[in-house]
C-alpha positions as CSV (number, residue, x, y, z in Angstrom):
1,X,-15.7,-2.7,-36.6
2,X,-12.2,-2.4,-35.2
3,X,-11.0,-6.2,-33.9
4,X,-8.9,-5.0,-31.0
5,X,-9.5,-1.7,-28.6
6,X,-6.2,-0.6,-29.1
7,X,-2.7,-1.9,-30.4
8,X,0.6,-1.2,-29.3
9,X,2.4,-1.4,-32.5
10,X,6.2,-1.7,-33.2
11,X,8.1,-2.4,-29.4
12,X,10.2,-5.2,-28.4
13,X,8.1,-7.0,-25.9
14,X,9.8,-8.5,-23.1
15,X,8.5,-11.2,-20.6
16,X,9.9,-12.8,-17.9
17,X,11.4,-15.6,-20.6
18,X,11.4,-14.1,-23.9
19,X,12.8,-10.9,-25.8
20,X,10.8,-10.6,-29.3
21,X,9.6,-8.3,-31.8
22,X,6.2,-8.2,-32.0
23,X,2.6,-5.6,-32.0
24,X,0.3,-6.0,-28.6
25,X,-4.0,-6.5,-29.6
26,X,-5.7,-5.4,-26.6
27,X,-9.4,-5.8,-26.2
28,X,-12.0,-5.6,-23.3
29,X,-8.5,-4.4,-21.1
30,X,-7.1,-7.6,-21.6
31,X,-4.5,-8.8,-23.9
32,X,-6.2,-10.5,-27.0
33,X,-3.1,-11.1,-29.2
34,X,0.4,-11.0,-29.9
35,X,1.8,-11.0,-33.4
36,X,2.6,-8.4,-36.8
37,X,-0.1,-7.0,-38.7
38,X,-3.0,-7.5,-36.4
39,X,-4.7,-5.0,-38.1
40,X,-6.8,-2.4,-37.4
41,X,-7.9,-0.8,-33.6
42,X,-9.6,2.2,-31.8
43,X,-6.2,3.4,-30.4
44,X,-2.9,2.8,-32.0
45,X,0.1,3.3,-29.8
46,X,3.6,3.5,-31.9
47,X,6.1,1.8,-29.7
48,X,8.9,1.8,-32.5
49,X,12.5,1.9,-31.0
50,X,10.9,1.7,-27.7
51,X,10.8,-1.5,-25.2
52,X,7.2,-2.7,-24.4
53,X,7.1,-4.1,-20.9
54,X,4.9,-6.1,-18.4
55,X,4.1,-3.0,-15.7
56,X,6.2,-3.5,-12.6
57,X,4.1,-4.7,-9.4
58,X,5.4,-3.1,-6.6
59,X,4.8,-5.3,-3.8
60,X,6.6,-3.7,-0.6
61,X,4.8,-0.2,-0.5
62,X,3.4,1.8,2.6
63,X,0.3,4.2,1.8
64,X,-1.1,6.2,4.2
65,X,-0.4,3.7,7.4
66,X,-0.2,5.0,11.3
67,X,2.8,5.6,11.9
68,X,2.5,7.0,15.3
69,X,1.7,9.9,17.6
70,X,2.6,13.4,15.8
71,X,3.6,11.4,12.3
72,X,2.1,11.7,9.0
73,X,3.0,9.4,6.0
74,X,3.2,12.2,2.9
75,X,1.7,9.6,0.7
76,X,-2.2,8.5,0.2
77,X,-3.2,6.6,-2.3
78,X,-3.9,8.9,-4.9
79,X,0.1,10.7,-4.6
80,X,1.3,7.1,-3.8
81,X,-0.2,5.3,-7.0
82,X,0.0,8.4,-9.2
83,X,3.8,8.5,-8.8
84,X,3.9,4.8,-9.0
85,X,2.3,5.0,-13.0
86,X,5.1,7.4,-13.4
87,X,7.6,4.9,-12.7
88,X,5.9,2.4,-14.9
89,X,4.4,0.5,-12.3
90,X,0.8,-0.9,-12.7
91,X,-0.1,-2.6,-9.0
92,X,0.9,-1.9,-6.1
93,X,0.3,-4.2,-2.3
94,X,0.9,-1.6,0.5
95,X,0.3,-3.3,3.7
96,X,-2.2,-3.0,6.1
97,X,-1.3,-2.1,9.7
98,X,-3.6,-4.1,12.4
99,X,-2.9,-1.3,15.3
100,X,-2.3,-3.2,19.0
101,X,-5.9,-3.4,20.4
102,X,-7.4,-3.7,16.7
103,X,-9.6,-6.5,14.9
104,X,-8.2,-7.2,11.7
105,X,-11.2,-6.9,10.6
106,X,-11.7,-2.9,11.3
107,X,-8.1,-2.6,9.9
108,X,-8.5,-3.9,6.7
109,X,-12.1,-1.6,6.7
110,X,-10.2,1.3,7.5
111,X,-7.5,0.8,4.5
112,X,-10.4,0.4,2.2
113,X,-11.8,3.4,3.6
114,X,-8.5,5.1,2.2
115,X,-8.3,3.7,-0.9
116,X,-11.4,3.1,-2.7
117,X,-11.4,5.1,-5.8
118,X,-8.3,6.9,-5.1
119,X,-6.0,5.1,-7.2
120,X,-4.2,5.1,-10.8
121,X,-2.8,1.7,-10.6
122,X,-4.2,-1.3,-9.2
123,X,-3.8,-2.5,-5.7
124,X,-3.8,-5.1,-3.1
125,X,-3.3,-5.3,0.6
126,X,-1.0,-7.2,2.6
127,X,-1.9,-7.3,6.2
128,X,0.0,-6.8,9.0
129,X,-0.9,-8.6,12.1
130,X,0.8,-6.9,15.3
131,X,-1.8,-8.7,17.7
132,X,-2.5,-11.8,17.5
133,X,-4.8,-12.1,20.0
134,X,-7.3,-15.9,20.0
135,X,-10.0,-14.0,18.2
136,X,-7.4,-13.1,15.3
137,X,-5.7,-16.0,15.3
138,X,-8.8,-18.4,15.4
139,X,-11.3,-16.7,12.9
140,X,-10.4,-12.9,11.2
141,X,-6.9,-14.1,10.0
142,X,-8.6,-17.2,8.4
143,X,-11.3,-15.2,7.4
144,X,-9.4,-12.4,5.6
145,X,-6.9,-15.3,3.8
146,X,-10.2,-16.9,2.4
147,X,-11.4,-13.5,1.3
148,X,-8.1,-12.9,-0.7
149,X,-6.0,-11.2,1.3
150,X,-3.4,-13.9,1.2
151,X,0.0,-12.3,2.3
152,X,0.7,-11.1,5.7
153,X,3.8,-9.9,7.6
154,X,4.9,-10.0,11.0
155,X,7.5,-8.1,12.4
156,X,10.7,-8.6,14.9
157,X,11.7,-5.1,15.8
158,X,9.8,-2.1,16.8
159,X,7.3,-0.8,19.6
160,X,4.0,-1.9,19.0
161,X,4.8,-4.3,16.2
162,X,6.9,-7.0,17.3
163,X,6.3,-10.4,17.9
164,X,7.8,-13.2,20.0
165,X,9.0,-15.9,18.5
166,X,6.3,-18.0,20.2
167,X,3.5,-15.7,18.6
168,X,5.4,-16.0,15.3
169,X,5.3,-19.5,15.3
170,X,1.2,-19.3,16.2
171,X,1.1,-17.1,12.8
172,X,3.0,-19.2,10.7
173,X,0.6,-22.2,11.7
174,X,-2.5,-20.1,10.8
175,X,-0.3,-19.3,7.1
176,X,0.0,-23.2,6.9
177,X,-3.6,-24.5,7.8
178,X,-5.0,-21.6,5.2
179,X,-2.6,-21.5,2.6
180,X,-1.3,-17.5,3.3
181,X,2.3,-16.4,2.6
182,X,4.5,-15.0,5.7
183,X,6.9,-11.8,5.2
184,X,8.6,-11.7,7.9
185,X,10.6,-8.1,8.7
186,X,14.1,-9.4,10.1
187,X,15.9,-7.6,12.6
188,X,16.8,-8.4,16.4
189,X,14.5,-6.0,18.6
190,X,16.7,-6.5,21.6
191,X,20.1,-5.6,20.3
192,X,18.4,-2.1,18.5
193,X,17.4,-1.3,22.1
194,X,20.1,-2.3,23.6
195,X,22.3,0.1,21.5
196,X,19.9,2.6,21.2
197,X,19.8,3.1,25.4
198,X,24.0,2.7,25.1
199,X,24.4,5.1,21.9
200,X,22.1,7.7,23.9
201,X,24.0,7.9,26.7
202,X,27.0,8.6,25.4
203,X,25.6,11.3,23.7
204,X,26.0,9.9,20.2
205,X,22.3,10.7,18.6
206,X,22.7,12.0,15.4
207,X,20.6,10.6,12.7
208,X,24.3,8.3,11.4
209,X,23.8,6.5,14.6
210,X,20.8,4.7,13.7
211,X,22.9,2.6,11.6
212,X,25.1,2.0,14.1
213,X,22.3,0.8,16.4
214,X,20.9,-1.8,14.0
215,X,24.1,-3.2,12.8
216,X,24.7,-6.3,10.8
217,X,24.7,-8.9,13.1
218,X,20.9,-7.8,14.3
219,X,19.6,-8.4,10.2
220,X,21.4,-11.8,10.4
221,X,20.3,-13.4,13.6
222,X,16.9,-12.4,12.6
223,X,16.9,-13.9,9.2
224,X,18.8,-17.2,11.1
225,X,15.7,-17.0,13.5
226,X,13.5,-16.2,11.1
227,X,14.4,-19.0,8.7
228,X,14.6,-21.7,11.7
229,X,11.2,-20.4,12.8
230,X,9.5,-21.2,9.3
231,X,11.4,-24.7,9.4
232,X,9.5,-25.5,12.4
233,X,6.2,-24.2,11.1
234,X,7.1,-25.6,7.6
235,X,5.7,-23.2,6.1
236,X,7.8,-21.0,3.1
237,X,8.4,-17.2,4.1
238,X,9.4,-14.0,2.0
239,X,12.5,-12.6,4.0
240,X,11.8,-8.5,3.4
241,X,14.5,-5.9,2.7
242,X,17.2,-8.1,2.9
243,X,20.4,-5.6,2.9
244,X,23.8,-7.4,3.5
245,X,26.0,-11.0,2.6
246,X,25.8,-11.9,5.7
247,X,21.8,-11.8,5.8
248,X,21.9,-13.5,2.3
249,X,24.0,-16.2,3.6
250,X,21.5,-16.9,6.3
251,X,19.0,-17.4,3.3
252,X,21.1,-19.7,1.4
253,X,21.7,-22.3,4.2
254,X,18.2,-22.8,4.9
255,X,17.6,-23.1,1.5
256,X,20.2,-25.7,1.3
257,X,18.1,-27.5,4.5
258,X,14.9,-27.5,2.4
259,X,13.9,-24.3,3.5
260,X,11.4,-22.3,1.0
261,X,12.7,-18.8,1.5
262,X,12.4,-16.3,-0.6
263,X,14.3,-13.0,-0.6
264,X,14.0,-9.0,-1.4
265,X,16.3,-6.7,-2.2
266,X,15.2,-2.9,-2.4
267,X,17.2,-0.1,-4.2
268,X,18.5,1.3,-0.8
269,X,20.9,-1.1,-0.5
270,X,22.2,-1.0,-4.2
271,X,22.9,2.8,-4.4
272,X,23.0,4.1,-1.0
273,X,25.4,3.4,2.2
274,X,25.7,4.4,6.2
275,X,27.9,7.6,5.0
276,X,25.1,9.2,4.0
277,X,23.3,9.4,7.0
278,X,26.5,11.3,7.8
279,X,24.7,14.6,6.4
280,X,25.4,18.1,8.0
281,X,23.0,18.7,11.0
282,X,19.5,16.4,10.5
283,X,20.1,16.2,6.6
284,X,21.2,12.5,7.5
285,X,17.7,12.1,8.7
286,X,16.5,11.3,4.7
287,X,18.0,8.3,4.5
288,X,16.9,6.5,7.7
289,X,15.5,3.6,7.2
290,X,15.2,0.0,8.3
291,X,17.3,-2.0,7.8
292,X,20.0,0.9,7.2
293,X,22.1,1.7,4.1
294,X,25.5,-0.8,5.1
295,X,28.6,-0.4,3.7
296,X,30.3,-1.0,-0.2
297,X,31.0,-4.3,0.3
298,X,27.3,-5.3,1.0
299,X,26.1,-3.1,-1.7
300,X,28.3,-5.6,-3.8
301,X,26.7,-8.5,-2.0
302,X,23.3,-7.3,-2.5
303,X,24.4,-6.8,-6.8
304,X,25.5,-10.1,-6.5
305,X,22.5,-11.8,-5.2
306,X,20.2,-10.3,-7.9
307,X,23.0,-11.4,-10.8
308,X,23.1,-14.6,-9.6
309,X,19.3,-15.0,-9.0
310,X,19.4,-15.4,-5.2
311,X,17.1,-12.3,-4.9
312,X,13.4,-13.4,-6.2
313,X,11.6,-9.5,-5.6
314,X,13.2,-6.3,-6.2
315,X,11.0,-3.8,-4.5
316,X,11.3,0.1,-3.2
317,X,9.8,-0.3,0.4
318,X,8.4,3.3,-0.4
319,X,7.6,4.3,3.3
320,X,7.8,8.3,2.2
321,X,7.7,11.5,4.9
322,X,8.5,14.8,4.7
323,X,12.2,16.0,5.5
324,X,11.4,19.7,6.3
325,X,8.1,19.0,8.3
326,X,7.8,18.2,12.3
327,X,5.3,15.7,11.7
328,X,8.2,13.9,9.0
329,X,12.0,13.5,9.7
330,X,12.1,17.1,11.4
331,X,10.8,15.2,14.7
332,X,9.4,17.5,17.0
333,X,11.2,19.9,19.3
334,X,12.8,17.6,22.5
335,X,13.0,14.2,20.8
336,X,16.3,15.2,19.0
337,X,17.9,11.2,18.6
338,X,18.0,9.4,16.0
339,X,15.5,7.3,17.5
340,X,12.7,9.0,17.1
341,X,12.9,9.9,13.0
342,X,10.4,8.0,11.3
343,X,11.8,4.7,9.6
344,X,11.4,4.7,5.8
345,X,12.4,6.7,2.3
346,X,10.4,7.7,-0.4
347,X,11.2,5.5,-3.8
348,X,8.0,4.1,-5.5
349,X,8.7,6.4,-8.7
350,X,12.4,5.5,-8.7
351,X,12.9,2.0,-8.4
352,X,12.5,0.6,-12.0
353,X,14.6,3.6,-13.6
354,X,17.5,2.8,-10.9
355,X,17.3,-1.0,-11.7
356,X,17.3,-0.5,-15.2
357,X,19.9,1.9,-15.7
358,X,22.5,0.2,-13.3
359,X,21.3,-3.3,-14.1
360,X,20.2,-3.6,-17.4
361,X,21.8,-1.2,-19.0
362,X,25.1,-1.5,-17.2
363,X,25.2,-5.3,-18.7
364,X,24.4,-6.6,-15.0
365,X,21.6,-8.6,-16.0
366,X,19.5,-9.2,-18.7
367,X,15.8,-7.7,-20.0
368,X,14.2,-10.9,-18.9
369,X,15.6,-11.2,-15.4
370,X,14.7,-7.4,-15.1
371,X,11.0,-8.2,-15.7
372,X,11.0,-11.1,-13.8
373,X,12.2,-9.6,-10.3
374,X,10.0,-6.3,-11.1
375,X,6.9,-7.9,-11.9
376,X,6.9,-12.0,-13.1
377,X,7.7,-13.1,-9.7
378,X,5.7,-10.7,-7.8
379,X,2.5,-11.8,-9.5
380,X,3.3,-15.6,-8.6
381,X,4.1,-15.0,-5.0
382,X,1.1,-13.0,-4.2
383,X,-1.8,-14.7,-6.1
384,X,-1.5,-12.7,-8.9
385,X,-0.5,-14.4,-11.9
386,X,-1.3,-15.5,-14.9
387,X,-3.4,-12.0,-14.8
388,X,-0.4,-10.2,-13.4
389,X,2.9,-10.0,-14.4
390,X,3.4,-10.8,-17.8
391,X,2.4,-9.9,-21.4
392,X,0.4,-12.9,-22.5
393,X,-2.5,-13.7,-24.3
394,X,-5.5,-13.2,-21.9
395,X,-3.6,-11.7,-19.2
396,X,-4.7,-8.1,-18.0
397,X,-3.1,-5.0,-20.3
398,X,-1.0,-3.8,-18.0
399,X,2.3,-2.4,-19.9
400,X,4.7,-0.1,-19.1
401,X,6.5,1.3,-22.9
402,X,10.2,2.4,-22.3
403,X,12.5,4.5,-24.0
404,X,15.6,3.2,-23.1
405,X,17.5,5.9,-25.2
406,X,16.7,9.0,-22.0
407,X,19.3,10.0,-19.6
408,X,17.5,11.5,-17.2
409,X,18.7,13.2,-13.6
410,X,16.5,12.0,-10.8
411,X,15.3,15.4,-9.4
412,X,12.5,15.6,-6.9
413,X,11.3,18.0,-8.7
414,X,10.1,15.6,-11.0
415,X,8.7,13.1,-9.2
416,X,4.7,12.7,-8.0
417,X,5.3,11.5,-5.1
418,X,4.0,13.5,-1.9
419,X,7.4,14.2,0.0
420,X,10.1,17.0,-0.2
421,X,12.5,15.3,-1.3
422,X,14.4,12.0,-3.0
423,X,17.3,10.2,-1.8
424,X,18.6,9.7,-5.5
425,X,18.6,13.7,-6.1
426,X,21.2,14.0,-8.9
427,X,21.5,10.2,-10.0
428,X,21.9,9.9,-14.0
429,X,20.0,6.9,-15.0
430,X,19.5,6.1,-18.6
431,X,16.7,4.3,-19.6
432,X,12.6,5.7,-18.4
433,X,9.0,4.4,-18.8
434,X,7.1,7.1,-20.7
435,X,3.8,5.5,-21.0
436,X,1.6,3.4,-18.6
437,X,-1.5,1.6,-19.2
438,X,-3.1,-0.3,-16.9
439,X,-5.9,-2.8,-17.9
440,X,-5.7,-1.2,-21.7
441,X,-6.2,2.6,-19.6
442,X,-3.7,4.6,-21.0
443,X,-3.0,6.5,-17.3
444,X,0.5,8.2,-18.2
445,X,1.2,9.1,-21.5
446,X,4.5,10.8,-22.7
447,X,5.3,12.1,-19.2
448,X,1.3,13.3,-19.2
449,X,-1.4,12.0,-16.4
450,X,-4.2,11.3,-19.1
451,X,-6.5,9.1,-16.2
452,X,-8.6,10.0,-13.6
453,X,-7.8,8.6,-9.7
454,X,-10.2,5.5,-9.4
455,X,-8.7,4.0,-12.7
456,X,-7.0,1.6,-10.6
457,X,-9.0,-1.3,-9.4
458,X,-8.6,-3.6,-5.8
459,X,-7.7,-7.1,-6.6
460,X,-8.5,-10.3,-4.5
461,X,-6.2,-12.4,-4.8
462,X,-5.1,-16.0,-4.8
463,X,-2.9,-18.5,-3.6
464,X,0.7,-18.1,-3.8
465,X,2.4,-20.0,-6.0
466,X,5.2,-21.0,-3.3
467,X,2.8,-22.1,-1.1
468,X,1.7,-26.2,-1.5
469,X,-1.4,-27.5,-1.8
């Protein structure tokens, strides 16, 4: 009789504070022991030359959410969660939308509805709560926190979604009295508008001008407001998407009040910039998203604040449609601004290749810190951890192996997502997970799907780790 399930034998494993040589002993899809010669195992995985990692956790992903009349998100769960293995990613949280006029209750029903046994990696939910009506407020927020759904965002932009800061504050005091986490999406609803109307009129409504209508200034009053709002509530928030210095200055003054805020950065705002919206007739339309792509000196600011550890999450904010379909960025006949391409750019597969290859390998920051804002850091925000996010004894078997030896090109043609296209078409990255297991489940193997959908399991989780007792 074999003492371990499988072994993963030869790697340098890497956790969110230590680099070391070592074999993986998993057993019963956890980890069961780290050490050489741990002898003998159904499955032996050689990991020599290769880097054996905690999988990423993905925690800023939208699946299969509304995103309104004549609009189809090209990911489900199954195309969403299969390209995530691919990218060496072993949970995902995509959020779930509470439509206006909704119980959160039906909302969170529907998503499981979606999902349940449709996934390769394992998956939480976020909520999203656009209504916060006394019923939500007073019993299925409270409800859904104690049930372990323990993260929720709000939003301060878009129709449909955004809150005043009155209702914001109504939320936050629901996140305190239950012990949630707030995500707060940070841009000033009444300057896009207000641009938007003025940009129209003047004719300007090619897909460039959607960063002009959410400029700077809009992400930085937001994350001042924001910040000041959570003050008030004392409560700690996650500041989402964060794109720009300016934003991240915001961040680091409440922080220096006594503010818990923590911050994400996503790769859109590391590798991409307003210019290339600029593409001939609606080819601009693949890169609109929200916040926007800014400029070369915030790309610098946003490389900065993951070097210097300002940045706690590096996620993709994989919000994926169709370019060449009238129900994706091709908006329908009639409704030819800018205005009315969906928000959001496919990346879920991408993310961890991009941050590795211009991080890591480029000398920007070390193995450790990688794993830490990829998958260390998610786990302890969103009541994951010690089962998430790291490669220790007893925690769940969730590895990502990496050769770090490829160069690959990022071609769509690659990729498992479910849209038409990627905004990183042509990008050489050195550096690519080749096989994902997820609870001891080998589910990609050598660029090979080897599991079934439904691998992937729903977790309830816990209590954040920023939040107090």
């Amino acid at each position: 009789m074999t003492a371990f399930d499988l072994i993963v034998r030869g790697g340098t494993v890497a956790t969110g504070s230590d680099v070391m040589n070592c074999d993986v002993g998993v057993k019963h899809g956890r980890i069961a022991a780290l050490g050489l010669d741990l002898g003998s195992a159904g499955t032996i995985i050689d990991a020599t030359g290769r880097l054996v990692l905690p999988g990423g956790i993905d925690s800023h992903v939208h699946l299969a959410q509304p995103s309104g009349p004549d609009v189809v998100q090209s990911d489900d769960f199954e195309s969403g969660t299969r390209s995530a293995a691919f990218g060496g990613n072993t949970t995902v949280i995509p959020f779930c939308l509470q439509e206006r006029g909704q119980s959160l209750r039906q909302a969170i029903q529907d998503y499981h509805a979606k999902s349940d046994g449709q996934c390769y990696t394992d998956y939480g939910f976020h909520l999203i709560v656009s209504d916060p009506t006394p019923t939500v407020l007073g019993q299925e927020l409270p409800a859904a926190i104690g049930d372990g759904y323990t993260s929720f965002k709000v939003f301060m932009t878009y129709e449909g979604l955004a809150l005043t800061d009155e209702e914001i504050l109504k939320v936050m005091a629901v996140a305190r009295s239950s012990g949630a986490l707030v995500m707060v999406h940070a841009e000033n609803y009444d300057i896009i508008r207000h641009l938007t109307a003025k940009l129209e009129s003047e004719g300007r409504i090619a897909p460039r001008f959607h960063a002009t209508s959410r400029p700077i200034p809009a992400e930085r009053e937001a994350t001042h407001r924001a910040c000041t709002l959570a003050e008030v509530a004392d409560v700690p928030l996650v500041i989402v998407h964060v794109s720009n210095g300016e934003a991240i200055e915001e961040i680091q003054r409440a922080r220096a009040r006594g503010v818990k805020v923590l911050a994400e950065t996503c790769p859109q705002y590391l590798m991409l910039t307003a210019e290339d919206l600029d593409g001939l007739n609606m080819e601009g339309a693949k890169y609109v998203c929200s916040p926007p792509p800014r400029d070369k000196p915030s790309q610098d600011a946003c490389w900065a604040g993951i070097e210097r550890g300002i940045f706690d999450f590096y996620s993709s904010d994989h919000c994926p449609f169709r370019y060449n379909d009238e129900k994706g960025k091709l908006v329908p006949k009639g409704r030819t601004s800018f205005r009315w391409v969906p928000n959001g750019i496919p990346g879920i597969e991408t993310r961890l290749p991009i941050l590795f290859s211009e991080g890591v390998m480029k000398g920007r920051i070390e193995l450790s810190h990688f794993v830490r804002i990829t998958a260390t850091n998610h786990a302890k925000a969103y009541g994951l951890y010690p089962r998430k996010g790291s490669i220790a004894i007893g925690a769940d078997a969730d590895i990502a192996i990496w050769d770090p030896s490829i160069t690959r090109t990022i071609r769509h043609a690659d990729l498992h997502d479910g849209s038409d296209y990627t905004p990183y078409e042509g990008l050489e990255v050195t550096g690519w997970p080749v096989t994902t297991l997820v609870r001891g489940h080998v589910v990609v193997e050598n660029g090979v799907l080897k599991a079934r959908k439904g691998t992937g399991a729903f977790l309830v989780r816990g209590k954040s780790a920023f939040v107090p007792d």
